[in-house]
C-alpha positions as CSV (number, residue, x, y, z in Angstrom):
1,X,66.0,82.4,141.5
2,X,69.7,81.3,140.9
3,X,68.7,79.9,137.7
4,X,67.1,83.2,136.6
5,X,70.3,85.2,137.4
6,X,72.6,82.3,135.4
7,X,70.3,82.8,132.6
8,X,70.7,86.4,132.8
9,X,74.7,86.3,132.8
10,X,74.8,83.7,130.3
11,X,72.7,86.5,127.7
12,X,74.8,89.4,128.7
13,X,78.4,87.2,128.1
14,X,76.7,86.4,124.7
15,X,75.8,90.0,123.9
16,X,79.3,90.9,124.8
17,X,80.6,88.2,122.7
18,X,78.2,89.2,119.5
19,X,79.1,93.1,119.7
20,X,83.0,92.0,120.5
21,X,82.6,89.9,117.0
22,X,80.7,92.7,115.2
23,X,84.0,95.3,116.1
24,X,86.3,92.9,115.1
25,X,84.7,92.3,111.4
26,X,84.0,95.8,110.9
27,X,87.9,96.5,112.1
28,X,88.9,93.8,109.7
29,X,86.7,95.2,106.6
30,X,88.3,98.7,107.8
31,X,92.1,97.4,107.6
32,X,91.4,95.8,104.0
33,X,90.1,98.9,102.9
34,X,93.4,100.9,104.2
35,X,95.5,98.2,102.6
36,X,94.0,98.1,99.4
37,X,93.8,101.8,98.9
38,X,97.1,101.5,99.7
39,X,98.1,98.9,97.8
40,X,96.4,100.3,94.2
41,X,97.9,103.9,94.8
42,X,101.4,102.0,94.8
43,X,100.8,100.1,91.6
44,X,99.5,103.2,90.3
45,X,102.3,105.3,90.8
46,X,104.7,102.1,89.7
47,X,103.5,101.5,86.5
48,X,103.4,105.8,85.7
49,X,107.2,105.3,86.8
50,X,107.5,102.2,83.9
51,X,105.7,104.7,81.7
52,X,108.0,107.5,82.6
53,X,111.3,104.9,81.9
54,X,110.0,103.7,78.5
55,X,109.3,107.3,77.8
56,X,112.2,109.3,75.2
57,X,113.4,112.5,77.4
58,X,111.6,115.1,75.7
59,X,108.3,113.4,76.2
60,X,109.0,112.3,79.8
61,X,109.7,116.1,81.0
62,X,106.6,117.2,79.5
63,X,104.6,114.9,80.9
64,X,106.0,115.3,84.7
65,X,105.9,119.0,83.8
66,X,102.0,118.7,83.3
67,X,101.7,116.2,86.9
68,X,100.8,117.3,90.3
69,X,104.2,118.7,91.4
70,X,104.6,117.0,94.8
71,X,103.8,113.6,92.0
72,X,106.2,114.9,89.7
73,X,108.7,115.4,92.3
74,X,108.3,111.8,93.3
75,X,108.3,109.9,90.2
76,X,111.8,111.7,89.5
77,X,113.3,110.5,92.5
78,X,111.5,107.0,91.7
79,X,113.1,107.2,88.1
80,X,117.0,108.1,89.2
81,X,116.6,105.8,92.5
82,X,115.5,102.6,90.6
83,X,116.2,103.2,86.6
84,X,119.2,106.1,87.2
85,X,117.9,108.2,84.5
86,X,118.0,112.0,85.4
């Protein structure tokens, strides 16, 4: 009988273990995901910012004024904090 119950707690560690390695991946894939999204909206919005710089004035106001306003609002603080044009 005592090597039925040993058997018995050696499967139900091992489950434990498998479903403890299943969370864990899935976290992982999950975290990747996050970063990544996060990571292309940032070169994204940096290379629109290198667009904006390269940009003469009058174009550059007409496209922020055509932009998402909270975006628009962004990319000028982005251009006067890191190229200092206004």
């Amino acid at each position: 009988m005592s090597a039925s119950r040993t058997d018995w707690s050696h499967c139900w560690f091992s489950m434990i273990a498998e479903r403890d390695i299943v969370v864990w991946i899935i976290s992982a894939l999950l975290a990747i995901g996050i970063g990544w999204s996060r990571y292309a909206k940032w070169s994204t919005r940096n290379k629109l910012v290198r667009e904006l710089a390269a940009m003469d004035p009058e174009r550059r106001e007409k496209v922020l004024s055509r932009l998402n306003p909270s975006l628009a609002m962004e990319a000028r603080e982005q251009l006067m904090k890191r190229f200092r044009i206004t």
